[in-house]
C-alpha positions as CSV (number, residue, x, y, z in Angstrom):
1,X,-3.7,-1.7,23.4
2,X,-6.6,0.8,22.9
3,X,-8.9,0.1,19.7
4,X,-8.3,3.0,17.9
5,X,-4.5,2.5,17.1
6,X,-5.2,-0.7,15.9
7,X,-4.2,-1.5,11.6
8,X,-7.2,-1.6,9.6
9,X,-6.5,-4.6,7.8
10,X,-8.9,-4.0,5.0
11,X,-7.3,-0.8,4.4
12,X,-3.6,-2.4,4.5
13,X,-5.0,-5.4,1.8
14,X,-5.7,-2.8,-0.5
15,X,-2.7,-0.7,0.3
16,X,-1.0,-4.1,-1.0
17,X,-2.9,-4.9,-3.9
18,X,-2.0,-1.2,-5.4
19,X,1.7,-2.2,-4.4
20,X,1.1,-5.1,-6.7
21,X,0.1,-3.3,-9.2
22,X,2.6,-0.8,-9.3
23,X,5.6,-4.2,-9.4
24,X,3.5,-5.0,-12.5
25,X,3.7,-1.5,-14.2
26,X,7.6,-1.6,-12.7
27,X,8.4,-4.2,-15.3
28,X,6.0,-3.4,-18.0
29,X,6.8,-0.4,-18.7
30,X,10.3,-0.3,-19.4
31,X,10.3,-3.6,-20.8
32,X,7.5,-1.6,-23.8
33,X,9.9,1.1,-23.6
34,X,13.1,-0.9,-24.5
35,X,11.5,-2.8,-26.9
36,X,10.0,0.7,-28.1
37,X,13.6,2.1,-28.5
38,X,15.0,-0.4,-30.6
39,X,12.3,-0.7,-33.4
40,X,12.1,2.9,-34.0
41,X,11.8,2.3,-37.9
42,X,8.1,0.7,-37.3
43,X,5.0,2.3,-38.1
44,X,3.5,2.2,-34.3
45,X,6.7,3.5,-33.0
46,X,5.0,6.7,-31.5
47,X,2.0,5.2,-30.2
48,X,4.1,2.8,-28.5
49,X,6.2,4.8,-26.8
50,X,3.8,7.2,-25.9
51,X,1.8,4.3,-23.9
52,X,5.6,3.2,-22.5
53,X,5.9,6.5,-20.8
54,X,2.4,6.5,-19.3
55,X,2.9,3.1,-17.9
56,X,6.2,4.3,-16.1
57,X,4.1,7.7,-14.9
58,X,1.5,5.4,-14.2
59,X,3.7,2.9,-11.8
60,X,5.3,6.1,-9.6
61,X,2.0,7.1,-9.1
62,X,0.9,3.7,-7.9
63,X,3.7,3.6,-5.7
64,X,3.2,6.9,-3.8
65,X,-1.1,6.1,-3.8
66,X,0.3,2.5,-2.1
67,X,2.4,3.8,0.3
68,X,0.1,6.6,1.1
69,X,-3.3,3.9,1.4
70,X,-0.7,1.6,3.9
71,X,0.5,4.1,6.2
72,X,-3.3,5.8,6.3
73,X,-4.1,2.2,7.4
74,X,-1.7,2.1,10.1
75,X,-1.8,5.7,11.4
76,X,-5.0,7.1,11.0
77,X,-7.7,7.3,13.3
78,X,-11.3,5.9,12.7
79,X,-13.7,8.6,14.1
């Protein structure tokens, strides 16, 4: 196997970690965003789901930046 197709494992541990992240924001989001929903009578009602919707932007993005980091680590060549 030549060295320069190897996986650069520091690359693919951070590719993880931002996978990680985005699991986190998977669930944390919605979860605000139900809870959100069904107390729309209370006075931080738009704050809250204003910071509900980031957190879902905010876990696609993670996702695509996680995928992108692992499959640089795999496939890219070190010059």
């Amino acid at each position: 196997m030549d060295e320069n197709n190897r996986t650069d494992k520091e690359l693919l541990i951070k590719g993880l970690k931002r996978l990680g992240i985005c699991l986190l924001l998977m669930f944390l989001g919605p979860t605000l965003f139900h809870i959100t929903l069904s107390n729309d009578e209370k006075p931080l009602y738009i704050p809250l789901f204003i910071v509900s919707i980031m957190l879902c932007i905010a876990a696609i993005a993670m996702l695509f930046i996680g995928l992108k980091t692992i499959l640089d680590s795999m496939f890219k060549k070190n010059n």
